[in-house]
VEXLUM-914481 format. One record per residue: x, y, z of N, C-alpha, C, CB in turn. Coordinates in nm, 2 decimals, always signed. Glycine has a CB too. Layout:
+--------+--------+--------+--------+--------+--------+--------+--------+--------+--------+--------+--------+
|   n_px |   n_py |   n_pz |  ca_px |  ca_py |  ca_pz |   c_px |   c_py |   c_pz |  cb_px |  cb_py |  cb_pz |
+--------+--------+--------+--------+--------+--------+--------+--------+--------+--------+--------+--------+
|      X |      Y |      Z |      X |      Y |      Z |      X |      Y |      Z |      X |      Y |      Z |
...
+--------+--------+--------+--------+--------+--------+--------+--------+--------+--------+--------+--------+
% end
This chain:
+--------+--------+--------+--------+--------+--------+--------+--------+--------+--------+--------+--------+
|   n_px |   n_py |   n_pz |  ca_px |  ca_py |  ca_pz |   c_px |   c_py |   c_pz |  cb_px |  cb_py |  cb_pz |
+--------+--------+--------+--------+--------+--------+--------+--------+--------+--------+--------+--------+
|  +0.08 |  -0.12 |  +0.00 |  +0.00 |  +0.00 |  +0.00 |  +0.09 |  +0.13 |  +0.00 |  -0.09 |  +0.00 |  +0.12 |
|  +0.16 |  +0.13 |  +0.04 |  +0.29 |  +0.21 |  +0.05 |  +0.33 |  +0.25 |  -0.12 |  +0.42 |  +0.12 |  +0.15 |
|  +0.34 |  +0.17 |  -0.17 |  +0.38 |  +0.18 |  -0.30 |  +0.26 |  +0.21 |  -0.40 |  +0.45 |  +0.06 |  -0.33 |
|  +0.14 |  +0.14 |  -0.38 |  +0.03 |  +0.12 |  -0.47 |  -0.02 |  +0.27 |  -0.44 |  -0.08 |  -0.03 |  -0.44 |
|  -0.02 |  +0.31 |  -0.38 |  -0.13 |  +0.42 |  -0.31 |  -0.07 |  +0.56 |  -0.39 |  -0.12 |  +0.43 |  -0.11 |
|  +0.05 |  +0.58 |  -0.31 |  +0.12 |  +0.71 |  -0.41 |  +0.11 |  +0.65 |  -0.58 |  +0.34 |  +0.73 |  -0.37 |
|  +0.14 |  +0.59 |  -0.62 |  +0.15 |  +0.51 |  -0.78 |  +0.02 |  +0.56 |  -0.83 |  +0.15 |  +0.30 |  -0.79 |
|  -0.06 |  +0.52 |  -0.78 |  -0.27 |  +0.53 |  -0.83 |  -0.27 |  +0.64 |  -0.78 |  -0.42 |  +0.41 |  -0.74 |
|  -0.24 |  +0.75 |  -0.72 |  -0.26 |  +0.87 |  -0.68 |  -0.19 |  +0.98 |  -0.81 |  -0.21 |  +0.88 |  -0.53 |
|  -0.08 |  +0.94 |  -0.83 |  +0.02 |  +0.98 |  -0.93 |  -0.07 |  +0.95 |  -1.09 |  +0.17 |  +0.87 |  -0.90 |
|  -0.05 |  +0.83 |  -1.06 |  -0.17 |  +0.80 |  -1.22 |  -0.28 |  +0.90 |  -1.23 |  -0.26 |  +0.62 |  -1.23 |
|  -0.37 |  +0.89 |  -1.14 |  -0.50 |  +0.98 |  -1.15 |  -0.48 |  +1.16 |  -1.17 |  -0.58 |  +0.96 |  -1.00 |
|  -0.40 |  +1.14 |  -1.09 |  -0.39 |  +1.33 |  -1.07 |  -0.23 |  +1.38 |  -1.13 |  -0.40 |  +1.38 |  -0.86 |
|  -0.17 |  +1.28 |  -1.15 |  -0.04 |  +1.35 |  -1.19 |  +0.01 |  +1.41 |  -1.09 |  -0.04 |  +1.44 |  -1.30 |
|  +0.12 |  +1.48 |  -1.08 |  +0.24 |  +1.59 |  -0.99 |  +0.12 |  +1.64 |  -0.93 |  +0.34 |  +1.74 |  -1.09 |
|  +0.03 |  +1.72 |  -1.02 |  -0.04 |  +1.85 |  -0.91 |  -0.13 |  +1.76 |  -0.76 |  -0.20 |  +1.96 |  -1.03 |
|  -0.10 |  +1.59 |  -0.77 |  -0.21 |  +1.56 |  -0.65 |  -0.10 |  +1.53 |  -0.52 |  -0.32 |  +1.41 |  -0.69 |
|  +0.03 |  +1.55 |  -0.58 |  +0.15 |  +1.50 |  -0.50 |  +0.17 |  +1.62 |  -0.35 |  +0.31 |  +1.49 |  -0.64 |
|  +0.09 |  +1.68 |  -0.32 |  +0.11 |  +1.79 |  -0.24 |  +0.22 |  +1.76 |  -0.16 |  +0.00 |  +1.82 |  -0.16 |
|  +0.30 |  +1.89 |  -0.02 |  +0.37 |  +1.84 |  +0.08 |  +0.28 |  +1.78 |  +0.14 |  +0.44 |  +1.92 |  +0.16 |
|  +0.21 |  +1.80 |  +0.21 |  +0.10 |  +1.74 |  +0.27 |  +0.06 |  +1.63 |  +0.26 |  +0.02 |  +1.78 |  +0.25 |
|  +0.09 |  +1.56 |  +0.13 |  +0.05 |  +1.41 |  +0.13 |  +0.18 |  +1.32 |  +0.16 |  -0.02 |  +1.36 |  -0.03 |
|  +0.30 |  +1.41 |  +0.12 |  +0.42 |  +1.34 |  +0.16 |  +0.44 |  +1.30 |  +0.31 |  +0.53 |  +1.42 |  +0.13 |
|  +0.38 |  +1.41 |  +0.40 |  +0.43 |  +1.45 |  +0.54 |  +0.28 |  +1.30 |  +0.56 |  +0.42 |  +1.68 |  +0.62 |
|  +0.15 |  +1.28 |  +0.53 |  +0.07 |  +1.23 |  +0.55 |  +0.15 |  +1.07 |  +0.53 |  -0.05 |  +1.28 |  +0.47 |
|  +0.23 |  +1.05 |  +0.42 |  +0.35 |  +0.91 |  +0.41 |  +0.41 |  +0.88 |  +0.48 |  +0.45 |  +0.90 |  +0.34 |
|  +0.50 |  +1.01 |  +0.50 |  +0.59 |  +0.97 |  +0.65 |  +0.53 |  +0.94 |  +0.78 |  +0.69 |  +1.10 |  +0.68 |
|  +0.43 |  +1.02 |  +0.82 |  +0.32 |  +0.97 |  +0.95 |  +0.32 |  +0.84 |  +0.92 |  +0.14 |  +1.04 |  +0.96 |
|  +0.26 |  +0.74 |  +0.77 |  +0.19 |  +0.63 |  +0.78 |  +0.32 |  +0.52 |  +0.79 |  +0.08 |  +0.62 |  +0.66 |
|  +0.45 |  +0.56 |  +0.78 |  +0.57 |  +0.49 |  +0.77 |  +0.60 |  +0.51 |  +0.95 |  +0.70 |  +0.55 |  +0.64 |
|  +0.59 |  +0.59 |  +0.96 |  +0.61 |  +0.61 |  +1.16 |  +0.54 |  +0.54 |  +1.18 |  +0.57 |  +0.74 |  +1.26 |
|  +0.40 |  +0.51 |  +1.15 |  +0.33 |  +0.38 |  +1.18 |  +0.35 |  +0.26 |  +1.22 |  +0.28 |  +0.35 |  +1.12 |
|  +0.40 |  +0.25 |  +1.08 |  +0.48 |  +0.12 |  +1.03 |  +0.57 |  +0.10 |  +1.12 |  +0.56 |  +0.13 |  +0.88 |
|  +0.67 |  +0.15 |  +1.14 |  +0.78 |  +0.11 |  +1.29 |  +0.75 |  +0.15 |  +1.38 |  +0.92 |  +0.14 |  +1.32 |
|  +0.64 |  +0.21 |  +1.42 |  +0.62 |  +0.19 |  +1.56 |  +0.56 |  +0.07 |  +1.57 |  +0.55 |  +0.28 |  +1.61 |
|  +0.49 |  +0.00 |  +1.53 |  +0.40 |  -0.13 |  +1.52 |  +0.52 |  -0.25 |  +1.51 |  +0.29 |  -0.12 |  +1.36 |
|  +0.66 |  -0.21 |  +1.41 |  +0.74 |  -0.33 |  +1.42 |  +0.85 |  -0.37 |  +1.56 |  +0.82 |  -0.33 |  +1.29 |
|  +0.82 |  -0.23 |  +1.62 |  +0.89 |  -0.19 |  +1.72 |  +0.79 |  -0.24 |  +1.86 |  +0.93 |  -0.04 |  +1.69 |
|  +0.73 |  -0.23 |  +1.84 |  +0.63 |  -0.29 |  +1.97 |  +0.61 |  -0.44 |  +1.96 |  +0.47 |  -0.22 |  +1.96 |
|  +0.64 |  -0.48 |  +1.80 |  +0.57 |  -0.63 |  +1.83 |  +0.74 |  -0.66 |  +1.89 |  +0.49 |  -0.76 |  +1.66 |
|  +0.88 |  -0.63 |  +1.85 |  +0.96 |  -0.64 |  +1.89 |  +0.99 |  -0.68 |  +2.06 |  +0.99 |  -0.56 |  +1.84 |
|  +0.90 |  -0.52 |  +2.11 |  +0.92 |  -0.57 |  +2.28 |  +0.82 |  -0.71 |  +2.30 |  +0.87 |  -0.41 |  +2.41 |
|  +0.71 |  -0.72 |  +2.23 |  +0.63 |  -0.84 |  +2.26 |  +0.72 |  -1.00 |  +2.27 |  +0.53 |  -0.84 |  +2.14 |
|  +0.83 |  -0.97 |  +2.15 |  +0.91 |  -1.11 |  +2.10 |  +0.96 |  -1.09 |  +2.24 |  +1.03 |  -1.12 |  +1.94 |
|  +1.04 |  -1.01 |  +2.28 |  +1.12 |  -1.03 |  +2.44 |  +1.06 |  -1.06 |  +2.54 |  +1.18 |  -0.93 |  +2.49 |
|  +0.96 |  -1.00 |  +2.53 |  +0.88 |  -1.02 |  +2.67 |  +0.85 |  -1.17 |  +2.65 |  +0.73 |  -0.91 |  +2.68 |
|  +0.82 |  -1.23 |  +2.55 |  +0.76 |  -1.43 |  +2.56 |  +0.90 |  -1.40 |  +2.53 |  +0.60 |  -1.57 |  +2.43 |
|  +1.03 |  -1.41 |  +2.51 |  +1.13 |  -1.47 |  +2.50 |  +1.20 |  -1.43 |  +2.67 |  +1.22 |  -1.43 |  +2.35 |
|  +1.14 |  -1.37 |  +2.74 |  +1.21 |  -1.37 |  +2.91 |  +1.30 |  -1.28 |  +2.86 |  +1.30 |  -1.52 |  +3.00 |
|  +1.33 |  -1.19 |  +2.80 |  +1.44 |  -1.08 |  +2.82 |  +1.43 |  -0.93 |  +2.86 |  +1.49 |  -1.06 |  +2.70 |
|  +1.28 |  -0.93 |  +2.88 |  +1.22 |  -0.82 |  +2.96 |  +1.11 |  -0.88 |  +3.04 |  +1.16 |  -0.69 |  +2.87 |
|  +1.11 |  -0.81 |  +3.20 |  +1.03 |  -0.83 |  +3.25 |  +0.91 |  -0.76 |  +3.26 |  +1.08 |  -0.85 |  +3.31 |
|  +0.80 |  -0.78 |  +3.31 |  +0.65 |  -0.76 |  +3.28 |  +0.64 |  -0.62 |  +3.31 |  +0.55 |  -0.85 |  +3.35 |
|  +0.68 |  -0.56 |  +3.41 |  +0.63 |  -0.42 |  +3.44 |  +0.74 |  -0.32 |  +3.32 |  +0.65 |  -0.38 |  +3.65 |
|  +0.86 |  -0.36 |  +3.27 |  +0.90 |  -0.30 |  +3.13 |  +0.84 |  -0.30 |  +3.02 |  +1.00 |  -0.35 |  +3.09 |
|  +0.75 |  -0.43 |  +2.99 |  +0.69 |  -0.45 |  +2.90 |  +0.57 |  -0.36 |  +2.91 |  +0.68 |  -0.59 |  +2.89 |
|  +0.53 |  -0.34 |  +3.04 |  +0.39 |  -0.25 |  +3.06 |  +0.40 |  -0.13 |  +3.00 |  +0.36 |  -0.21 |  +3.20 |
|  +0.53 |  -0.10 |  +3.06 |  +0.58 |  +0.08 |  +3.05 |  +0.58 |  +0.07 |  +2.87 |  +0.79 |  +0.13 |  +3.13 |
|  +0.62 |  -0.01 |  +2.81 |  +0.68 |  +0.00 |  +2.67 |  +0.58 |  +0.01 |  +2.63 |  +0.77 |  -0.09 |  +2.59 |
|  +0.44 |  -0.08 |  +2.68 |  +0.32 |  -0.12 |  +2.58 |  +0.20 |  +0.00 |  +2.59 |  +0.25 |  -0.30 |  +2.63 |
|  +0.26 |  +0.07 |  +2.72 |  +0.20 |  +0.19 |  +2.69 |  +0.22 |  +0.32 |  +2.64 |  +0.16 |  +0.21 |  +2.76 |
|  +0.34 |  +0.38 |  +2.64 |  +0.41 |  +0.41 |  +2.52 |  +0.38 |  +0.37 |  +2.39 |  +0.51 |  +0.38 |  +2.53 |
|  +0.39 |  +0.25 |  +2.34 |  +0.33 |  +0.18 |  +2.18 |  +0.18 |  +0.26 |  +2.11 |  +0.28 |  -0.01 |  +2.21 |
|  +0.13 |  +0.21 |  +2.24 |  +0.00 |  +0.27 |  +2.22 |  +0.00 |  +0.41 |  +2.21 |  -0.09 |  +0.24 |  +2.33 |
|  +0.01 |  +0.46 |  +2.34 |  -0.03 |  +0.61 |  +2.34 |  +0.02 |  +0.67 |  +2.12 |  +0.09 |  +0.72 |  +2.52 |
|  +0.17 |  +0.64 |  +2.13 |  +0.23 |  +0.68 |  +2.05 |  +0.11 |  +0.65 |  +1.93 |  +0.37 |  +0.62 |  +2.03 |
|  +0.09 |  +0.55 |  +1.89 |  +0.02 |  +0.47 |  +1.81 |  -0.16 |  +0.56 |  +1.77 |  +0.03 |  +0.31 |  +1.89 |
|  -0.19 |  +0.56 |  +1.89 |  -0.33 |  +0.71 |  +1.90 |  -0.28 |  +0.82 |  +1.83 |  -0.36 |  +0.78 |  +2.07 |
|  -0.16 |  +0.86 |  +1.84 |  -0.10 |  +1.02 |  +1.84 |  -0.07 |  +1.01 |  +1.67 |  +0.07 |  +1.06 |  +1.96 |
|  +0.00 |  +0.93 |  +1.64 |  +0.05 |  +0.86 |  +1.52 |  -0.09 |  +0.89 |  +1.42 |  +0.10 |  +0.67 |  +1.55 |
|  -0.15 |  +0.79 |  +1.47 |  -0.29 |  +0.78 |  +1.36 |  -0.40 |  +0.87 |  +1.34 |  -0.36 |  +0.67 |  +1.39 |
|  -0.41 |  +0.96 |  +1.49 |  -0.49 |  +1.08 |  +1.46 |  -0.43 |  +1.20 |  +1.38 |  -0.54 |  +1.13 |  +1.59 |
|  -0.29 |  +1.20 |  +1.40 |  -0.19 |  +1.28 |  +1.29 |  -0.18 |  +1.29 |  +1.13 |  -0.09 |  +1.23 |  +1.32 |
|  -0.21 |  +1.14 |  +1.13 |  -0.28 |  +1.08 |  +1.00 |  -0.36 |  +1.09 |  +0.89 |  -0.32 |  +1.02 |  +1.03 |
|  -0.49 |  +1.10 |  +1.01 |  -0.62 |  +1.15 |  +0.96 |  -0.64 |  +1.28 |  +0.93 |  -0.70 |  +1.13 |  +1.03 |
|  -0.55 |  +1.36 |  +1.01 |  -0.57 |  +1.53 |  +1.06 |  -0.47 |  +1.53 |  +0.86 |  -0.44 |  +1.63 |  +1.28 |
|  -0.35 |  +1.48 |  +0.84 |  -0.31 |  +1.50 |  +0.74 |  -0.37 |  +1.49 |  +0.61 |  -0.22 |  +1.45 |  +0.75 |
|  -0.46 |  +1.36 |  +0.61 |  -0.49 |  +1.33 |  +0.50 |  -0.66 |  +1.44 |  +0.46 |  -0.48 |  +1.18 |  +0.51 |
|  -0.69 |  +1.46 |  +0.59 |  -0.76 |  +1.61 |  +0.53 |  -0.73 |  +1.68 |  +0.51 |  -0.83 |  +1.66 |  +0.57 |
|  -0.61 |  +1.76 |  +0.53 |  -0.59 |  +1.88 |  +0.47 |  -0.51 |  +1.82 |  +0.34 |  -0.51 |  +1.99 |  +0.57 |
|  -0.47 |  +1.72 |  +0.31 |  -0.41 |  +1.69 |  +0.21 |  -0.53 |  +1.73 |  +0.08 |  -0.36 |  +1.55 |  +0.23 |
|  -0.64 |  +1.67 |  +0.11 |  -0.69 |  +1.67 |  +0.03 |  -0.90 |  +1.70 |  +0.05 |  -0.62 |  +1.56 |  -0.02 |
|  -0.83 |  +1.84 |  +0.10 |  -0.89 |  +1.93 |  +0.13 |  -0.93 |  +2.04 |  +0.01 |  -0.80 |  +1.98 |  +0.23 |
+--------+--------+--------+--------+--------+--------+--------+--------+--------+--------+--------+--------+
% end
């Protein structure tokens, strides 16, 4: 989707649909992207015993919160993108 999305956006509208705005709206949805590979990460340690549970708490709420902030950022972008 990362690839298909700008591609079919590009096809339809050409340059003029490419705004900053939709770029900065990419980079939010790629922050996504590692934050998500980065949380399942502390998950692999936590069932592999290399963190213990109240670290894993602290991290998994961090993941989250981030992950809210991340995605309402998102949305807020992709309306003014295309706005």
């Amino acid at each position: 989707m990362l690839v298909s999305g700008p591609l079919l956006l590009w096809l339809k509208y050409g340059t003029a649909g490419l705004t900053v705005m939709f770029w900065i709206k990419m980079a939010l949805v790629a922050a996504l992207l590692v934050n998500v590979v980065i949380g399942l990460g502390a998950v692999k340690k936590l069932r592999g015993g290399a963190m213990d549970a109240m670290d894993a708490m602290d991290a998994m709420k961090r993941f989250s919160t981030l992950e809210i902030v991340i995605s309402f950022a998102v949305v807020m972008a992709a309306v003014f993108t295309f706005n």
